[in-house]
C-alpha positions in Angstrom: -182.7 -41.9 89.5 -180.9 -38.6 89.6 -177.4 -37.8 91.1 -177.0 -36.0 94.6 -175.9 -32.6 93.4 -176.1 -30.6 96.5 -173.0 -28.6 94.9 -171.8 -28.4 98.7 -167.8 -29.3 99.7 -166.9 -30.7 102.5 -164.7 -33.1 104.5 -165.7 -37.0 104.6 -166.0 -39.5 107.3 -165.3 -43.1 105.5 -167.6 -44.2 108.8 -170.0 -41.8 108.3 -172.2 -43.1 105.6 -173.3 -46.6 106.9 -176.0 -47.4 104.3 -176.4 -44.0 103.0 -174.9 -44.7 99.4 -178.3 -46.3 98.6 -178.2 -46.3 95.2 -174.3 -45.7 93.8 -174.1 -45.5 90.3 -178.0 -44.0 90.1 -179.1 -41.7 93.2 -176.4 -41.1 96.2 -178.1 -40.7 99.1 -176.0 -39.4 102.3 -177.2 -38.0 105.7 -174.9 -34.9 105.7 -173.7 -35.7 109.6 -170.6 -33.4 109.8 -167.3 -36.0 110.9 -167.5 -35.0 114.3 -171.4 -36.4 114.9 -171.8 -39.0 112.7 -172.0 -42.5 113.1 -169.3 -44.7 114.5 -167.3 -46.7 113.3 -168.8 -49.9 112.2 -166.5 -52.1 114.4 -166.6 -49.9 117.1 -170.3 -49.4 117.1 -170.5 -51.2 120.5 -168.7 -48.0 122.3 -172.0 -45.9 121.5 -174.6 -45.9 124.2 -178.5 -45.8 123.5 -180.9 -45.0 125.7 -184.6 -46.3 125.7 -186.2 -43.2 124.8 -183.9 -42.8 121.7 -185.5 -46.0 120.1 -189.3 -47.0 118.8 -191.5 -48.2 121.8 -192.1 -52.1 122.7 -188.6 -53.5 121.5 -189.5 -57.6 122.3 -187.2 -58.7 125.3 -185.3 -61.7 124.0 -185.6 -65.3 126.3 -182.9 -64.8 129.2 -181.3 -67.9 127.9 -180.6 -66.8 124.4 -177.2 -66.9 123.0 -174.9 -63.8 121.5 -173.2 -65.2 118.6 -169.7 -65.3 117.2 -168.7 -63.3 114.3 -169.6 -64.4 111.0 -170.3 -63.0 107.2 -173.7 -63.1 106.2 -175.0 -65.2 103.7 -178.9 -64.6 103.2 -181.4 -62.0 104.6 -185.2 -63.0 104.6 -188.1 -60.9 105.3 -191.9 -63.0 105.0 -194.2 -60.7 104.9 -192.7 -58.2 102.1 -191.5 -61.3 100.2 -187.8 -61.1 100.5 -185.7 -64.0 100.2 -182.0 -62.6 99.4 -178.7 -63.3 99.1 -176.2 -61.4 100.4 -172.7 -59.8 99.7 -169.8 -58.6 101.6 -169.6 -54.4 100.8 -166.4 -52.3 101.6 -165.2 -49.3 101.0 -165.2 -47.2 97.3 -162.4 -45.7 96.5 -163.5 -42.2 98.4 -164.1 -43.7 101.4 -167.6 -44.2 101.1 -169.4 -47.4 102.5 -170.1 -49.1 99.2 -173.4 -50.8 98.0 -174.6 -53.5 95.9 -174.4 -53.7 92.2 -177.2 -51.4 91.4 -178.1 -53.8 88.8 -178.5 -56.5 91.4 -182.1 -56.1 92.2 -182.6 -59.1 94.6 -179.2 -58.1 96.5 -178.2 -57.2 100.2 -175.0 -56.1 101.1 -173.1 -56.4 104.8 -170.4 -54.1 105.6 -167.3 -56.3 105.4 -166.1 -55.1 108.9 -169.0 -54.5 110.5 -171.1 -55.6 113.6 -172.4 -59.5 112.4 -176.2 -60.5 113.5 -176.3 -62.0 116.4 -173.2 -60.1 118.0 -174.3 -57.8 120.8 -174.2 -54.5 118.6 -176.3 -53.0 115.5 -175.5 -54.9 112.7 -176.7 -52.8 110.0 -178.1 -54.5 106.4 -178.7 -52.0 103.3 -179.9 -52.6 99.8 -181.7 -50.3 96.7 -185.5 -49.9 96.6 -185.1 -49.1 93.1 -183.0 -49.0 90.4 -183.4 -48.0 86.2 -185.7 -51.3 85.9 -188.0 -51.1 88.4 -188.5 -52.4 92.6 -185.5 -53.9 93.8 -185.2 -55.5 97.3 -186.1 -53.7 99.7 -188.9 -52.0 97.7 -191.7 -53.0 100.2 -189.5 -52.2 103.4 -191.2 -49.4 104.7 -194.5 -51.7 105.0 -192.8 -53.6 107.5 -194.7 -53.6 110.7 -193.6 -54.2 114.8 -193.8 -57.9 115.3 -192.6 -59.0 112.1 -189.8 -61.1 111.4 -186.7 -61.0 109.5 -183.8 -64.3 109.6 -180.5 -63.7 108.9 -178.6 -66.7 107.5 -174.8 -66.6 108.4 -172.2 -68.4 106.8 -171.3 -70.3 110.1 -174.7 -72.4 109.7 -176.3 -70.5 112.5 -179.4 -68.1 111.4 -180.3 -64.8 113.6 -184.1 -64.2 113.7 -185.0 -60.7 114.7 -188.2 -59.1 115.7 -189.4 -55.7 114.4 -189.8 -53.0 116.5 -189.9 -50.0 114.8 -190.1 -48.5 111.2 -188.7 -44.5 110.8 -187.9 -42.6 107.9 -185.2 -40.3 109.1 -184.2 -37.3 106.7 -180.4 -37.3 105.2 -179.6 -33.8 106.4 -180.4 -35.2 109.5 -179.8 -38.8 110.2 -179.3 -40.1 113.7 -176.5 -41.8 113.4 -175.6 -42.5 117.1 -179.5 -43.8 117.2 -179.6 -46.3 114.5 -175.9 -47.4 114.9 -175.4 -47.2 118.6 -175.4 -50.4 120.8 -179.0 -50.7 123.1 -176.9 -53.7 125.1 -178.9 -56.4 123.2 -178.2 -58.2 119.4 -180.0 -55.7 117.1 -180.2 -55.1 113.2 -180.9 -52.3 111.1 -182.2 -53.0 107.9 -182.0 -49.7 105.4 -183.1 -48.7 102.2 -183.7 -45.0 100.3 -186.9 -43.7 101.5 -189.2 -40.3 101.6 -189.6 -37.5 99.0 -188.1 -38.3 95.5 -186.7 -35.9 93.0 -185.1 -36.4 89.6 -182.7 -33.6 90.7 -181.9 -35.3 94.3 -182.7 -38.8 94.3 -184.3 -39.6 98.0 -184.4 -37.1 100.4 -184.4 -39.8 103.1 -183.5 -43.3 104.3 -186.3 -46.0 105.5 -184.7 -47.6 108.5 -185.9 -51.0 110.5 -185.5 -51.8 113.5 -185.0 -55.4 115.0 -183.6 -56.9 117.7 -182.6 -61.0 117.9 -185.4 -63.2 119.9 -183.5 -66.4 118.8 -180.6 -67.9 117.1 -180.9 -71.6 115.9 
């Protein structure tokens, strides 16, 4: 992996770069959203408003009697159909303000921001982990095969698990990542699982991030 070195200076948002330091220590991938249109914050990511056309077609329509959960920390993240079965840590803040990732070493490793959105809470809660790292595949190396209609269960340290249905698969470009669109809330229990995607140089790392799309059709 190569270091970002865009050799540009500019002012940081510590909020806006939810999942977009993919690869710390090997590739930094960031979605160069200036501070006044990037993402929200994580915690406030309920005051952001999507519309319908903003998101992939066919999102599933969850049983009218499902139930929104409580807040909890996430404990385990599993995706059938690429494979994944992954435990996962809490991830805060570096020491620039940047949303921190997993031990890059880790290669069977999620991380959940600390103070974010939990799945199952009305909200995007938002899961990220490396593709890659100097060894080889990591976690979410097979995410961009995911397909609409998959599923993905979230275990939560409170004993309840989320299960989410996929409805969409994007690659969006770093220079210009929709942050209101992947973060914002649709009015439902959603998650976001993300990953460094698109064109790969030695010089830049990723040019892009892979981002899923899910939204919760049952919590047991």
């Amino acid at each position: 992996m190569g270091e970002d070195e865009t050799g540009h200076s500019r002012k940081r948002s510590p909020w806006g770069v939810l999942a977009l330091v993919m690869l710390s220590g090997l590739a930094m991938v960031r979605n160069g959203v200036n501070i006044d249109d990037g993402p929200p914050q994580p915690t406030a990511a309920s005051a952001v408003a999507v519309t319908a056309d903003q998101l992939p077609a066919n999102p599933p329509k969850p049983p009218a009697d499902m139930e929104l959960l409580d807040h909890s920390s996430v404990q385990r993240i599993r995706i059938p159909t690429i494979n994944v079965d992954a435990p996962v840590m809490t991830v805060g803040l570096d020491a620039e303000g940047w949303i921190d990732a997993p031990p890059p070493q880790e290669r069977n490793l999620a991380g959940w921001y600390l103070n974010g959105i939990s799945p199952g809470q009305r909200g995007s809660a938002v899961v990220v982990g490396h593709v890659d790292n100097a060894q080889g595949p990591a976690v979410f190396y097979g995410l961009g095969s995911v397909k609409p209609g998959n599923r993905i269960e979230v275990e939560r340290y409170d004993g309840r698990t989320a299960v989410f249905e996929v409805y969409g698969v994007e690659v969006f470009s770093k220079e210009a990542f929709p942050g209101a669109r992947v973060y914002g809330d649709t009015g439902h229990a959603e998650l976001r699982v993300i990953t460094c995607g698109g064109g790969y140089s030695k010089a830049r790392g990723y040019d892009g991030n892979v981002v899923v799309f899910a939204r919760m059709v049952a919590a047991r």
